[in-house]
C-alpha positions in Angstrom: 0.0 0.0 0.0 1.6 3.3 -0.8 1.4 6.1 1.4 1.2 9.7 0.3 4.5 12.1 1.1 3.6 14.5 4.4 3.3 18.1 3.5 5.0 20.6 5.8 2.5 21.4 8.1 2.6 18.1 9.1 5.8 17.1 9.4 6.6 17.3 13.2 8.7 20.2 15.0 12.8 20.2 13.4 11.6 17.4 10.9 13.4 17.8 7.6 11.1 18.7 4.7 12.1 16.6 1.5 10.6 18.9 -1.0 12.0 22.5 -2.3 9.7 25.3 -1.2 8.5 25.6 -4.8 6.3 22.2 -4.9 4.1 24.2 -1.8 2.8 27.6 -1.1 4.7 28.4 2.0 3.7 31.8 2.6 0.7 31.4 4.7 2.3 31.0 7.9 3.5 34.5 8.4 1.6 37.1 10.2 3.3 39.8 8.9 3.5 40.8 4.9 6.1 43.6 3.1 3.7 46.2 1.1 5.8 48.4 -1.1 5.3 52.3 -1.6 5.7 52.7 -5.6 5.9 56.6 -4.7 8.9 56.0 -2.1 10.7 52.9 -4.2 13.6 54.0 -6.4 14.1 50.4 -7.7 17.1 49.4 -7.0 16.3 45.8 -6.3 17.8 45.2 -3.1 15.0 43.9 -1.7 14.9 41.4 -4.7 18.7 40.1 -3.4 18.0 40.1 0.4 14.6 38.0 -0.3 15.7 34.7 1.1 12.6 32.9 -0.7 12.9 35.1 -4.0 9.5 35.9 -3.5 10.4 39.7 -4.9 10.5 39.6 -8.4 11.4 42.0 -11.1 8.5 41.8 -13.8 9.4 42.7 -17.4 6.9 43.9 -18.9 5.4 46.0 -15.9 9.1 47.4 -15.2 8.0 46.6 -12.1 8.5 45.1 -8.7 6.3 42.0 -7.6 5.9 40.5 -4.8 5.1 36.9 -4.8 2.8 36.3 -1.7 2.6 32.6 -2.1 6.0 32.0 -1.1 6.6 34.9 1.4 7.4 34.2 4.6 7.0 37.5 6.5 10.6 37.7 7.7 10.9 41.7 7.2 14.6 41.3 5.8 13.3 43.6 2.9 11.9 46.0 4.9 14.9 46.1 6.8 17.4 46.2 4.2 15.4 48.7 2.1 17.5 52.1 1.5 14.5 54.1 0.6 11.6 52.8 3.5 9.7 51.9 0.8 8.6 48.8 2.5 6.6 48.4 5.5 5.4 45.4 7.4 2.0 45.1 7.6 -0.3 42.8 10.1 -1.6 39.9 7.7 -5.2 40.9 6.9 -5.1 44.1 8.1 -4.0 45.4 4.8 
């Protein structure tokens, strides 16, 4: 009989996770989230190199920055690092 792999939420406490973060959504344990002020950002992407989950993206076509929610983890390192205070953190929901 085969058994289906645990996903991370049930893996018990200082278990190893098999899977790279990008199989899973991991972002919906934070409590905090970054929000951006286009009006403050200059762009320089440092928030994209500090991102320890490269959930900060650089789109393209927008000439823009992104934020990937999905696999945010709320750790305020972008926020921190950022030159300009462009990013806050922000209570989860209370957007």
């Amino acid at each position: 009989m085969s058994q289906q792999p645990k996903g991370w939420k049930e893996i018990s406490i200082a278990g190893v996770c098999w899977k790279p973060a990008t199989d899973y959504h991991t972002g919906d344990w934070r409590s905090f989230k970054p929000v951006r002020d286009p009006k403050k950002c200059t762009k320089c992407l440092l928030c994209h190199i500090v991102c320890p989950d490269a959930a900060i993206q650089w789109n393209k076509e927008t000439q823009d920055i992104e934020f990937n929610y999905d696999f945010c983890k709320g750790c305020g390192i972008c926020a921190n690092e950022c030159g300009a205070k462009a990013i806050v953190m922000v209570q989860e929901g209370g957007e």
